[in-house]
C-alpha positions as a Python dict, from the first residue, in 0.01 Angstrom:
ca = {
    (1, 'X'): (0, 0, 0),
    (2, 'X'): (-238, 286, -79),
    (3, 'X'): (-455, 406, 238),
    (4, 'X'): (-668, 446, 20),
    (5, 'X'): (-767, 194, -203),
    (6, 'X'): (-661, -118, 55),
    (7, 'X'): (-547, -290, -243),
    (8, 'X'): (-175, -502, -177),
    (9, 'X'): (-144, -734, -460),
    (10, 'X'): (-293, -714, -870),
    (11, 'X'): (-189, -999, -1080),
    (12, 'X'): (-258, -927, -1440),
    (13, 'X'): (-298, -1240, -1657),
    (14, 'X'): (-94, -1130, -1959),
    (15, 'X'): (-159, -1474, -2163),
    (16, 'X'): (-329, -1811, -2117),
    (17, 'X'): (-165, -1956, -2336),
    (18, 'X'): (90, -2221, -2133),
    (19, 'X'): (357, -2504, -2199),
    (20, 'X'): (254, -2698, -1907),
    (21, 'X'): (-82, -2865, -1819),
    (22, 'X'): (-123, -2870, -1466),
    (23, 'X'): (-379, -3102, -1313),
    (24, 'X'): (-532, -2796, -1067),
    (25, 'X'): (-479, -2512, -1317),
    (26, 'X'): (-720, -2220, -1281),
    (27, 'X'): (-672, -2130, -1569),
    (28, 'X'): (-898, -2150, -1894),
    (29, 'X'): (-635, -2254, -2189),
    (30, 'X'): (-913, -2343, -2428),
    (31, 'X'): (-910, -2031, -2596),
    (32, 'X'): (-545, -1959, -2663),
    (33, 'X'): (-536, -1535, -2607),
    (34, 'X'): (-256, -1316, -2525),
    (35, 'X'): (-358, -966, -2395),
    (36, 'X'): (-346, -660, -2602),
    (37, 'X'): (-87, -385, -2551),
    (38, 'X'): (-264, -120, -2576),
    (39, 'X'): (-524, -266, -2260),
    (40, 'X'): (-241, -393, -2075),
    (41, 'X'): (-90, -44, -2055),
    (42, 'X'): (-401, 115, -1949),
    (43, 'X'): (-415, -96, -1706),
    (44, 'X'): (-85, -82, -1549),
    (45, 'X'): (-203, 302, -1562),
    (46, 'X'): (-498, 260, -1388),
    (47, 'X'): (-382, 26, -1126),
    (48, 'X'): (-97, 267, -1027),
    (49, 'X'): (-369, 471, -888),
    (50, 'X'): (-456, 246, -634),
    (51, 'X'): (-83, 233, -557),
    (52, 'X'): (-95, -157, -489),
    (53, 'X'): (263, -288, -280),
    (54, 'X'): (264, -550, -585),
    (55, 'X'): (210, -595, -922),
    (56, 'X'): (282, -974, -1054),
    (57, 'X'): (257, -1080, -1398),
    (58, 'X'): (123, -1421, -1449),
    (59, 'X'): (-59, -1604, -1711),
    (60, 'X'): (-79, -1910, -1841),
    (61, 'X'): (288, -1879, -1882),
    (62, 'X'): (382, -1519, -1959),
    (63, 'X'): (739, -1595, -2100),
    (64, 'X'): (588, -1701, -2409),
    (65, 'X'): (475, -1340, -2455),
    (66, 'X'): (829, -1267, -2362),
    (67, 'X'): (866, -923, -2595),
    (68, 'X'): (497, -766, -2420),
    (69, 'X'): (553, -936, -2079),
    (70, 'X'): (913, -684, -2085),
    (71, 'X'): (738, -373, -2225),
    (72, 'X'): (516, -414, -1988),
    (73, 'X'): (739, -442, -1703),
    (74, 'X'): (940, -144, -1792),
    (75, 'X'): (661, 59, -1847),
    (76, 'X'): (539, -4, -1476),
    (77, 'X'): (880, 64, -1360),
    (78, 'X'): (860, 432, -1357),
    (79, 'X'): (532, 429, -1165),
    (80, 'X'): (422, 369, -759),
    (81, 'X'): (454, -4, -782),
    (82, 'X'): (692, -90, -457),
    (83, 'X'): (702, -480, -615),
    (84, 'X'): (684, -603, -944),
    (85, 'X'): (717, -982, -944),
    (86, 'X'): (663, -1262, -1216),
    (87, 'X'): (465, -1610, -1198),
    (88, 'X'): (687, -1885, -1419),
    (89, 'X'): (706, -2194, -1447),
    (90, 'X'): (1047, -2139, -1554),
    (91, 'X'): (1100, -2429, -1803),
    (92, 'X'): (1169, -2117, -2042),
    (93, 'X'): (1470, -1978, -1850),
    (94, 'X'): (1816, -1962, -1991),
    (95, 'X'): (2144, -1797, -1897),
    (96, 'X'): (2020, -1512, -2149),
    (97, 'X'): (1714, -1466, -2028),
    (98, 'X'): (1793, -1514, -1672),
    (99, 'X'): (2014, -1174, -1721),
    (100, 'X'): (1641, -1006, -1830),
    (101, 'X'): (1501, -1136, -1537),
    (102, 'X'): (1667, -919, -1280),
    (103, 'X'): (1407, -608, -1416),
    (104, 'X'): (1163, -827, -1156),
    (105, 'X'): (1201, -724, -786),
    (106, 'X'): (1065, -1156, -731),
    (107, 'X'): (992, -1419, -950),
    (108, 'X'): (784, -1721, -804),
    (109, 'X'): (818, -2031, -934),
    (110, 'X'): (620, -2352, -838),
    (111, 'X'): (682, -2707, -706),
    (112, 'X'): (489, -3021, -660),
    (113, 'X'): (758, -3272, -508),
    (114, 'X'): (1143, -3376, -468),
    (115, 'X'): (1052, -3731, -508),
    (116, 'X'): (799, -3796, -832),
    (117, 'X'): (592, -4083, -921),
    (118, 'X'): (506, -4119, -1284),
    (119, 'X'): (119, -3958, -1324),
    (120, 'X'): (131, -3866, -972),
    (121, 'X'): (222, -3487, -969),
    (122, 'X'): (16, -3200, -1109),
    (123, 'X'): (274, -3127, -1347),
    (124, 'X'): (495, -3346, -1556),
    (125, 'X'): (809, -3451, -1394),
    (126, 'X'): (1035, -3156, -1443),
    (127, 'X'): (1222, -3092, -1131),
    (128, 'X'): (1608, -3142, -1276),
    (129, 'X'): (1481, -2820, -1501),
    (130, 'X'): (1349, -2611, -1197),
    (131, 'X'): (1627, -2721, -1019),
    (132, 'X'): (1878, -2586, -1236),
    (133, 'X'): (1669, -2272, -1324),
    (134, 'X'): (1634, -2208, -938),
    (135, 'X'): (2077, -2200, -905),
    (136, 'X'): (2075, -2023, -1226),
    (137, 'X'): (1853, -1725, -1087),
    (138, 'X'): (1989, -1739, -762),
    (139, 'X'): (2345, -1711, -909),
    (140, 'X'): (2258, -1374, -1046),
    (141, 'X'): (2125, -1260, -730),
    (142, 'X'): (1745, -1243, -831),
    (143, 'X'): (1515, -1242, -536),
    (144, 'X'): (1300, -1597, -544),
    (145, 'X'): (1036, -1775, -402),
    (146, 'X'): (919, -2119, -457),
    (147, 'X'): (488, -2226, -402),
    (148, 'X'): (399, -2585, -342),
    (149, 'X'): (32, -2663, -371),
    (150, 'X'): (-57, -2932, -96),
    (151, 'X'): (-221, -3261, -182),
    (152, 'X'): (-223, -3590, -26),
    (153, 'X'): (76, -3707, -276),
    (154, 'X'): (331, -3485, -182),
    (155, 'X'): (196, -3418, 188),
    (156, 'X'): (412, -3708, 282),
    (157, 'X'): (736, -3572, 123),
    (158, 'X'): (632, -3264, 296),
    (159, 'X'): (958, -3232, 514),
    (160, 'X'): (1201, -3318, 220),
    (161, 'X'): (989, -3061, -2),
    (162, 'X'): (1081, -2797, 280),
    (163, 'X'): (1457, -2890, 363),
    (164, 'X'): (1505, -2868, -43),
    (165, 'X'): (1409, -2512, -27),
    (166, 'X'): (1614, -2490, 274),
    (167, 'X'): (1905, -2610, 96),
    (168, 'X'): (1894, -2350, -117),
    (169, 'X'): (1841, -2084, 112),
    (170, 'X'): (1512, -1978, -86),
    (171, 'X'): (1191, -1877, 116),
    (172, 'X'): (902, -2113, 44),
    (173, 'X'): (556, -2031, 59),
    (174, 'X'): (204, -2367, 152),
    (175, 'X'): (-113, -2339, 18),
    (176, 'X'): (-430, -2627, -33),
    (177, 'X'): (-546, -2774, -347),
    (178, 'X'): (-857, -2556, -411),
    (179, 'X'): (-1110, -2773, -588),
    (180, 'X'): (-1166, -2469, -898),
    (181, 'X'): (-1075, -2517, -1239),
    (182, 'X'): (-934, -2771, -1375),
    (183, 'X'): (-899, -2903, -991),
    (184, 'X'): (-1285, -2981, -1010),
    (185, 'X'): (-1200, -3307, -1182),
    (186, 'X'): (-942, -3448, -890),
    (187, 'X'): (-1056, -3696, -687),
    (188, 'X'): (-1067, -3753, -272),
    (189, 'X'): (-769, -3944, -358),
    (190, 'X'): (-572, -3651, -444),
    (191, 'X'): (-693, -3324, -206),
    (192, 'X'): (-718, -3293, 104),
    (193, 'X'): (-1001, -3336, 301),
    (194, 'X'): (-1099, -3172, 634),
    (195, 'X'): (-885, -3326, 859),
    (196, 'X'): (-571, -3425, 641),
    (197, 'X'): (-597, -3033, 631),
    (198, 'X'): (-588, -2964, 976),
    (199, 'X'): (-270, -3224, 950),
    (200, 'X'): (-107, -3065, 711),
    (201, 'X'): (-150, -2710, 812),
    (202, 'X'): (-51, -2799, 1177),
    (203, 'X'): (282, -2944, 1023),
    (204, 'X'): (370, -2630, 834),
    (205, 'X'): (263, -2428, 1117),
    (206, 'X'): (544, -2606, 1329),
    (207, 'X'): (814, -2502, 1045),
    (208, 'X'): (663, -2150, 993),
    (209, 'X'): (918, -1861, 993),
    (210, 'X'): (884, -1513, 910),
    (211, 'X'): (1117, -1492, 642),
    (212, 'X'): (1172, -1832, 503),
    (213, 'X'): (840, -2039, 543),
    (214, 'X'): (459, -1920, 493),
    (215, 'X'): (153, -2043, 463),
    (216, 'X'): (-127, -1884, 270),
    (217, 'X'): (-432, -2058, 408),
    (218, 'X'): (-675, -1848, 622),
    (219, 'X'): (-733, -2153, 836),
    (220, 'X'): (-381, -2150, 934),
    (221, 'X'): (-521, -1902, 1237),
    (222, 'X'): (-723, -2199, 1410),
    (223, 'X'): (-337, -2365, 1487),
    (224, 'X'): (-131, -2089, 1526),
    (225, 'X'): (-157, -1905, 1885),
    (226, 'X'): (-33, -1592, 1779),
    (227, 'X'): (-268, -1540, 1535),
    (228, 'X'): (-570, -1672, 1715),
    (229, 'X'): (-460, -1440, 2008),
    (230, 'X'): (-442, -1175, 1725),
    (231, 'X'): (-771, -1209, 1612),
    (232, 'X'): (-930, -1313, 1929),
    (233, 'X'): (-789, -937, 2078),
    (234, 'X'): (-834, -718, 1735),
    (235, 'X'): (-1120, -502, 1750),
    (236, 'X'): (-1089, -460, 1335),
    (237, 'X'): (-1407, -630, 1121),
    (238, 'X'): (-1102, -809, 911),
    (239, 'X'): (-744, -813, 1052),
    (240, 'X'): (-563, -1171, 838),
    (241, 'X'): (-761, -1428, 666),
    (242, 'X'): (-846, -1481, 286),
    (243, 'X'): (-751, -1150, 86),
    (244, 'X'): (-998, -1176, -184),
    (245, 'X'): (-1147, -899, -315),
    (246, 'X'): (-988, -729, 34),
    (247, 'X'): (-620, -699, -55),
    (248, 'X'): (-597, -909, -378),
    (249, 'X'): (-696, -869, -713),
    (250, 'X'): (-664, -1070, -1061),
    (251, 'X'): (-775, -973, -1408),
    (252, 'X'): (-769, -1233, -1686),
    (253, 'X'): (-635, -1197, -2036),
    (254, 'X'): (-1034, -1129, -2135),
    (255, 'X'): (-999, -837, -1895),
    (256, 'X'): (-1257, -1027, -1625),
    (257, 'X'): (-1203, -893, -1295),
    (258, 'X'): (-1189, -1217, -978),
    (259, 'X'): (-1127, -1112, -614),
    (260, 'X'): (-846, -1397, -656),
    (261, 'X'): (-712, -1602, -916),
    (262, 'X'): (-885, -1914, -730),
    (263, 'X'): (-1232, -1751, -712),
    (264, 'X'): (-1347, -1782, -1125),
    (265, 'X'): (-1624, -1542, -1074),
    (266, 'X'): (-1600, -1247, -1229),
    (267, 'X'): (-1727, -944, -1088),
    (268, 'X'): (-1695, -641, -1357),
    (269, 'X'): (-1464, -582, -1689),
    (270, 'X'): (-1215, -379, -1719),
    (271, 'X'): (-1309, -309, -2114),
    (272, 'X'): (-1633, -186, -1983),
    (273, 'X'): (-1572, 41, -1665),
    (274, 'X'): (-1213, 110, -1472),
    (275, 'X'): (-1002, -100, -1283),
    (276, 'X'): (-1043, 216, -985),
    (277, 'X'): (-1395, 195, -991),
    (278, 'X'): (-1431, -179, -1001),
    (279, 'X'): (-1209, -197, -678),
    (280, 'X'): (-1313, 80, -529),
    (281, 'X'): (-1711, 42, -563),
    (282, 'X'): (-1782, -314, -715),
    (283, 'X'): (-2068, -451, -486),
    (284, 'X'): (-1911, -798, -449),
    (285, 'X'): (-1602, -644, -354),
    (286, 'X'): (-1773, -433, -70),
    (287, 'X'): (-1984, -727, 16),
    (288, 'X'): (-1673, -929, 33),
    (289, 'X'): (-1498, -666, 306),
    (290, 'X'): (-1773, -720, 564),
    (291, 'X'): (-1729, -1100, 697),
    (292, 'X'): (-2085, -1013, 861),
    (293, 'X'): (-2198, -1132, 458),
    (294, 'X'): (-2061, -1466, 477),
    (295, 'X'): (-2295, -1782, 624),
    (296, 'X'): (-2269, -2111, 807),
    (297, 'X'): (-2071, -2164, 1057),
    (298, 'X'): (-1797, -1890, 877),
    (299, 'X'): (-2049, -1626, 1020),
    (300, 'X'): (-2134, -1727, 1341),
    (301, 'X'): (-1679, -1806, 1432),
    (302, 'X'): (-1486, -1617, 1658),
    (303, 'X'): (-1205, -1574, 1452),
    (304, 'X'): (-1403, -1451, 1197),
    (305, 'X'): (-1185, -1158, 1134),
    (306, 'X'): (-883, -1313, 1099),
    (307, 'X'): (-967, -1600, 868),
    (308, 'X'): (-1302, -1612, 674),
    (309, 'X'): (-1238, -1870, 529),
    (310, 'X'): (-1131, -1944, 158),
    (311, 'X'): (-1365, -1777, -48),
    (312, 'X'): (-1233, -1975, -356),
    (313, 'X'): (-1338, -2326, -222),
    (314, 'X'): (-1622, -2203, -60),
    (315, 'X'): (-1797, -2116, -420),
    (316, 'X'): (-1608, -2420, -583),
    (317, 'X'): (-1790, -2676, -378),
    (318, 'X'): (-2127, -2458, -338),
    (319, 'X'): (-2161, -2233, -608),
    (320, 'X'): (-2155, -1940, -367),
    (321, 'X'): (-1864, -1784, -228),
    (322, 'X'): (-2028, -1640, 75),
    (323, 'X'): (-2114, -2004, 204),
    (324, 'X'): (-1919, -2156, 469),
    (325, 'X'): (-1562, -2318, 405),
    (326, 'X'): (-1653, -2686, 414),
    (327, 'X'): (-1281, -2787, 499),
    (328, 'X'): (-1292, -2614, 827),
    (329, 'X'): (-1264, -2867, 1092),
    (330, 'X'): (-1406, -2680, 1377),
}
């Protein structure tokens, strides 16, 4: 990580366009676009300046842009990226291509449930194919990790969900259904609400391991004593918590700049001023790195600095993203 920018992780939305449709997508797939090549490579130029730990290519599904998504990749080889990974949903993925796929330093792919229910997943049933695509990859020695998206469906499968990752020895990262995008339209029968979230993040906190099993949600601090000692002891404005517009970054294939790929607001362009300047001196961005900014009860909490809050659901149930996270239980 550069000193001096801050900045850990830039995903770069190469493509919405997408072979899936996900019930909690972020992304807009209205307007099939695939970034140009020309932009993109500016902008892997211009991000290697801020020398970010990762660069991850995501879309949309960026395997259907498979020749650019590879240019791409081995042009940012040769520069001060210490990670580049991919974002698939890996229904693409053949023995061929699999070979390809060890340019990436980790590919992420995502998972709903070991146990479906027709309608009842985000995504269409297609576990046999991830499961096969997961051995296939992990045959060839390609570094993985699999992301399940909580919801009150596969909460209760939440220990076979984690013993199938187990099983095959692949580290597996939690995070909540964020009511943004195409998420907006689920119902209180499908996320989480304040206290099924405490649940939930209490029961991944119990199976939490360094190396294996992680959990993405800021709140996970208010359940976990090492991190509420952490906080409770730092003398830092912001020491863990939500990363956007802090450590993370996201640019969509229209070149709109979000502090995360949850929070759809867009704060500058990068076809109108620089990637280094927009990170370095966008006033949401610098707004966003002093928690003193946020309200409700986010503002007033003593472990302000090492949550915040999610900024993402904050703004999707509000319309601001400096308002208090309504899903906090304390």
């Amino acid at each position: 990580m550069s000193e001096h920018s801050g900045l850990q992780i830039l995903e770069l939305e190469i493509t919405n366009k997408c072979n899936l449709d996900c019930k909690h997508c972020y992304v807009d797939k209205k307007n099939p676009k695939t970034m140009d090549k020309k932009t993109l490579f500016r902008l892997i130029d211009e991000a290697n300046q801020l020398e970010p730990h990762d660069l991850i290519f995501t879309g949309g599904e960026p395997l259907l842009e498979k020749e650019l998504l590879f240019e791409a990749v081995n042009y940012a080889k040769g520069k001060s990226f210490k990670r580049i990974g991919l974002l698939t949903n890996g229904l693409l993925i053949d023995d061929n291509l699999a070979d390809q796929l060890k340019i990436f330093d980790i590919i992420q792919l995502s998972i709903d449930d070991v146990s479906y229910q027709e309608g009842k997943g985000y995504r269409p049933n297609y576990l046999s194919k991830l499961d096969s695509v997961l051995k296939l990859l992990k045959g060839k020695n390609i570094p993985l990790k699999i992301q399940c998206t909580i919801n009150k469906s596969n909460l209760k499968n939440f220990s076979k969900i984690l013993e199938y990752a187990k099983s095959l020895e692949i580290p597996i990262g939690f995070n909540r259904t964020s009511p943004v995008g195409s998420a907006c339209s689920l119902d209180r029968k499908v996320i989480l609400q304040k206290e099924e979230l405490k649940e939930a993040l209490e029961l991944i906190n119990s199976n939490l391991d360094p190396i294996m099993v992680k959990c993405s949600d800021p709140l996970t601090v208010l359940i976990n004593k090492d991190k509420k000692d952490f906080t409770l002891e730092s003398k830092k404005c912001i020491c863990g918590g939500c990363t956007a517009g802090i450590a993370g970054c996201y640019v969509s294939v229209e070149g709109e700049v979000y502090a995360c790929a949850l929070l759809r607001v867009s704060v500058a362009n990068i076809n109108k001023e620089s990637l280094v300047n927009i990170w370095n001196d966008n006033a949401i961005f610098c707004k966003l790195r002093n928690r003193n900014n946020l309200k409700g009860k986010c503002n007033t909490c003593k472990f302000r600095a090492g949550c915040g809050g999610c900024r993402a659901t904050a703004n999707g149930l509000t319309g601001d993203m400096f308002e208090e996270d309504s899903f906090c239980w304390i």
